[in-house]
Each structure stands twice: as structure tokens, then as C-alpha cells.
N, C-alpha and C positions, 0 to 999 in steps of 0.2 A: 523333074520335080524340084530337085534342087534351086536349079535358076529360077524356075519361076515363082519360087516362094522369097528369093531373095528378092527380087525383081518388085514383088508386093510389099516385100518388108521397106525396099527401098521408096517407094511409091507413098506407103503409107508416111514414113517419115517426113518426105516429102509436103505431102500434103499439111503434115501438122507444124510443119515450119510456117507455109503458106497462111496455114489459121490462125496461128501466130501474128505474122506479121499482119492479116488483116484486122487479129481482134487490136494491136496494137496499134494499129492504122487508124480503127475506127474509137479505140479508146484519145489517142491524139485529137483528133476530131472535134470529138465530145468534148476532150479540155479547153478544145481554142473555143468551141462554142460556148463554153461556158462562160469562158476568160471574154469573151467579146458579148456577151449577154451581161459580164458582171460590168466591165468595163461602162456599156451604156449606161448599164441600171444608176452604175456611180458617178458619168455622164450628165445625166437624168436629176442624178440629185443634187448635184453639185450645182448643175442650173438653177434648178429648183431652189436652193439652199439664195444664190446668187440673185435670184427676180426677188427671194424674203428679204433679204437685207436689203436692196434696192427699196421696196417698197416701203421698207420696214425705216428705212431712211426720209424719204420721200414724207411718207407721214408723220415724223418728224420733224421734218420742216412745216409742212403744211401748219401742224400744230402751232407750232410757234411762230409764226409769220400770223396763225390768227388769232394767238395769244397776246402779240404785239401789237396789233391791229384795234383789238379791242383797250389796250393799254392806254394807245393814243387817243382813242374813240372817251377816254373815262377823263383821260387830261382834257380836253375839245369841252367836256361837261360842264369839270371843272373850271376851264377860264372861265366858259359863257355864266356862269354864276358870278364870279369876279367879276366879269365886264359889266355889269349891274351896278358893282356895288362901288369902283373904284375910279375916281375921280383923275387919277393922274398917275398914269401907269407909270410913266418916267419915274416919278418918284418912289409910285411901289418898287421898279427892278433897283433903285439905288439900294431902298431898305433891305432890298432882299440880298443883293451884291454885300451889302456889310456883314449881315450874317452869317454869311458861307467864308466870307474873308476869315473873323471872327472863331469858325468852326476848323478854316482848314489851315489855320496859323501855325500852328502845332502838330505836325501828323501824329507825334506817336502819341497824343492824347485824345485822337479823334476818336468818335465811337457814331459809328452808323444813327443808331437808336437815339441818340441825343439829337441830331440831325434832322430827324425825321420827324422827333416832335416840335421842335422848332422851328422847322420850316413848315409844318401842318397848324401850328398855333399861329404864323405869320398871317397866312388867308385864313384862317379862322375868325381868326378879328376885325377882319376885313366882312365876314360873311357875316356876322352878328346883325342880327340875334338868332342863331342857330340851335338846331334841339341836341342833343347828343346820338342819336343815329345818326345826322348829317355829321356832323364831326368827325363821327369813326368814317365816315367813306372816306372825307379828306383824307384821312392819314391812309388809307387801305390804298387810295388812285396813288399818292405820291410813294409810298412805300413799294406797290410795283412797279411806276418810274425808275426808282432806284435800282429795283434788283433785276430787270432789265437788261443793266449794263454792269451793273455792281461799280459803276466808277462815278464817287462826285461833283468831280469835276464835268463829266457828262449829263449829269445830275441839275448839275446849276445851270449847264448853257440851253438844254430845254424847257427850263422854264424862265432865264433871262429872254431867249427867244418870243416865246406866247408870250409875256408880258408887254414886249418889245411892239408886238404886232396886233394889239388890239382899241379899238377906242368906239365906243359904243355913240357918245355925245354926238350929234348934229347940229347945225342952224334949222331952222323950220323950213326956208327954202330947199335945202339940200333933200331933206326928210321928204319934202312931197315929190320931189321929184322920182328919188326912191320908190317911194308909193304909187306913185304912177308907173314906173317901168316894173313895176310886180304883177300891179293888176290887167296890164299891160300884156305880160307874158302868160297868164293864166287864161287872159282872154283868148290869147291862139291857140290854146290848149286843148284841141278838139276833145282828145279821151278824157278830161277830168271834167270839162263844160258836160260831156255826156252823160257822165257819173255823178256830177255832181251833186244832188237830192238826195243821191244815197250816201254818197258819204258824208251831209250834213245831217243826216237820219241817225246812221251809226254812231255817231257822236252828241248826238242831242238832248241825252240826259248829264251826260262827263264830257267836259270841255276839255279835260289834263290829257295828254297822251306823252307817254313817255318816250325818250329824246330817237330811241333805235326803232319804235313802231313809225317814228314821224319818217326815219329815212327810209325805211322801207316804202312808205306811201308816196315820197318823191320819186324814189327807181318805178312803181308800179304805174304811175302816172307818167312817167317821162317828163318831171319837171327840170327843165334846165335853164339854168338860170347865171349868174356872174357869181364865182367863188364870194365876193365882196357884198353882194346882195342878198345870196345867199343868210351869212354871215349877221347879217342886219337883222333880214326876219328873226333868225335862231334869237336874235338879240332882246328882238320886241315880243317875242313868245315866250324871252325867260323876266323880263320882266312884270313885276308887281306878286311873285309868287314867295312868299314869306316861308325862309328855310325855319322857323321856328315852329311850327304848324304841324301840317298832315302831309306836305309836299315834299320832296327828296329833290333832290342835286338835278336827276335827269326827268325830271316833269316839264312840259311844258305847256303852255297855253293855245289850245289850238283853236278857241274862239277867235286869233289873230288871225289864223290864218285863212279860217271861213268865211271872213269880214273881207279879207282881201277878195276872196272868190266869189261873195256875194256882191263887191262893186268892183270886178273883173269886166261887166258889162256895162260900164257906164259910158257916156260918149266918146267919142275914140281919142286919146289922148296926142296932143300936138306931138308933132317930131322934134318942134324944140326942146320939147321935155325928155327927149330920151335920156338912158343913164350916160352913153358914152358921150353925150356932147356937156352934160351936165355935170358927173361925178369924175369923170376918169379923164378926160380931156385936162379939166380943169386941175388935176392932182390934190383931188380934197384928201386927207388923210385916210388912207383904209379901216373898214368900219370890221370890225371882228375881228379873228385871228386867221390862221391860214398853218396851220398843225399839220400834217401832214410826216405818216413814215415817207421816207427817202425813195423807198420802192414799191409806194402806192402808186 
């Protein structure tokens, strides 16, 4: 009896070492699982955390790329209003060269604000007779030019640039030729000759369309055309529309352009008239500007 009650007692001990080490075995267990469920989870969100700042960057840029976009798209407005009104750019970039001289003479007297009115009252004068809502966009387009970069010196070289690169004026030969390789290219135009009734329909009581609905209706149409000719029409659609009035900065006239599409079909115009033999061959001065961000 003896032995065999120690033999149990021995046994049971046993065993409760055994239960021991399995509940500690299985409490081990449980911690890595958990430790490798935590680890994922923090895995998981660390990625997680990792694709938001990605993205979170990403639209960021996006933003601003078409915060920029639209920047340059306000400047592009504003020359074509200028290119109407100004007889001899050379001269304007000299006046406008003196001022910024005049302004950046002195740095530690310089003041942004000061800058911005004066360099907004520059083509203001130019844009006369203007009502004072077109006025405030001047300063509003050139005042985000500036903060853009915040530097005036970057300031001045994009718009001695646009000044530099625009000139609306033609000979009358030059002009029809123009006019011929527009109506020209509208005429190959399968999708807009299609459409065309209705979108002289939609527009049949209001000739104005404003300057971002017009581009939209070139990409929809697939008009493509020479930056330079481009340039032109924009030029003869901002003429005759009086900034003192009902019309803003980016209106345009798009009775020009339906004119052109309405004698799109007229007899097929000689090959001597084309633009490359006629305008760019012969290096007649570029007609518009040609703006553009850097990584358009």
C-alpha cells in the first residue's frame, strides 16, 4: 500500500508539472500569436498610414500643378487682351523693364504690394477703357504670378517673356492666308462638319463664350491646328470686345469662329496658300504668345 500510494503521489506530480509546462507552452504560443497578429495589424497600418501620405502627397502635387496650370491659363487671358490693345510690345517690355529696375533698385525698400500695383496699373492703361471688375482680375492674374514663385525677379522674366513673344498685327496677304489654312483645317474636320448645326444652334442667341469653354470645344472636337494659328484666331475672337462694358478678360467672340466654319466649305483652297509655305517658311513674326508651364 505504501509504494503504491507514493508511486500515485509521484505520478500525480508528475503530471502537474506536465500541465505546467503545457499550459505554459500553450500560454507561449498564444503570446507569439498575438505578438505576430500585433505585429501585422501594426504591419497593416503602417502601410496603411504609408499609401495616406503617398496619396496624400500625390494630391498635393496634383493640386498644385493644376493650381499652376490654371495660373498660366489667367496669364495666356491676360496677354490676349493686351495683344489687342498694344501696338509695339518691344516698347511695352522696355516700359515695363524700367519699372521692375526702378522697383528692384533698392531691395531693403522693396514691398511686394507696391509692385503689384504698378505693374497692374502698367496694362491697365494699356487695357483702357476698362470697368473696375476687369481691373481687380488684372491685379488678382498678376498677383498669383507672383505668389507662385514668390520671387520678382521670376516675376519679371514671365512677363518680359509673353510680351516678348506676341504680335497680333498682320499684312492682309499674310492674314488670308491664315484664313485660308483655318478654314482649311476645319474643313478636314470630319467630327465638327458633323456636328456642326448644332453647335451653331447652341450658340445662336450668345456669340460670347468664355475663353476655358472655347478649349474645351477644341479637345472635344479634335481641333488641331499650329500653336501660331492657333494663337491668331484666339487673337481675332478677343478682338472688338470692349473691357469697359458687360465683357470680362476671358470672353470671347465666337461668331469668329463660326464664320470660319461656315466657309470651311468653300472651294478647296490652293496648296500655294498653305500656312507652312506662306507663314513659317517665310519667318513672318509669330502671331500670339506661346505661355506655356515648363512641364505642360
Amino acid at each position: 500500500m505504501g509504494c503504491s500510494a507514493s508511486n500515485t503521489l509521484k505520478d500525480s506530480v508528475i503530471q502537474n508539472e506536465h500541465a505546467k509546462k503545457n499550459n505554459l507552452k500553450r500560454k507561449n504560443q498564444l503570446k507569439k500569436r498575438k505578438d505576430n497578429e500585433d505585429n501585422i495589424n501594426l504591419s497593416n497600418e503602417k502601410r496603411k498610414r504609408k499609401r495616406e501620405e503617398i496619396k496624400e502627397i500625390e494630391d498635393k502635387k496634383a493640386k498644385e500643378k493644376e493650381e499652376e496650370k490654371n495660373i498660366f491659363l489667367n496669364v495666356h487671358i491676360l496677354m490676349k487682351n493686351l495683344e489687342v490693345k498694344i501696338n509695339d510690345s518691344k516698347d511695352a517690355k522696355e516700359k515695363l523693364k524700367n519699372i521692375f529696375d526702378t522697383l528692384l533698385e533698392n531691395v531693403e525698400r522693396f514691398k511686394v504690394e507696391v509692385m503689384i500695383e504698378k505693374v497692374s496699373n502698367f496694362f491697365i492703361d494699356y487695357l483702357k477703357p476698362i470697368n473696375e471688375e476687369n481691373s481687380v482680375s488684372v491685379k488678382n492674374i498678376l498677383n498669383s504670378l507672383y505668389v507662385k514663385d514668390r520671387n520678382p525677379n521670376l516675376f519679371s522674366e514671365y512677363l518680359y517673356e509673353a510680351l516678348k513673344n506676341f504680335n497680333g498685327k498682320l499684312g492682309e496677304v499674310e492674314e488670308t492666308k491664315i484664313d485660308d489654312y483655318i478654314k482649311k483645317n476645319l474643313n478636314k474636320n470630319k467630327e465638327i462638319q458633323k456636328r456642326k448645326d448644332e453647335l451653331k444652334q447652341n450658340r445662336k442667341k450668345n456669340y460670347i463664350i468664355k475663353y476655358n469653354d472655347f478649349i474645351q470645344i477644341v479637345k472635344e472636337y479634335n481641333i488641331n491646328m499650329d500653336n501660331l494659328v492657333f494663337e491668331f484666331l484666339l487673337y481675332k475672337m478677343k478682338c472688338g470686345l470692349p473691357l469697359n462694358e458687360k465683357y470680362s478678360l476671358d470672353d470671347l467672340n465666337f461668331k469668329i469662329f463660326l464664320n470660319y466654319l461656315d466657309r470651311s466649305n468653300e472651294l478647296v483652297i490652293k496648296e500655294s496658300n498653305t500656312l507652312k509655305e506662306s507663314v513659317i517658311d517665310n519667318k513672318i513674326e509669330k502671331i500670339g504668345i506661346e505661355f506655356k508651364n515648363k512641364d505642360s
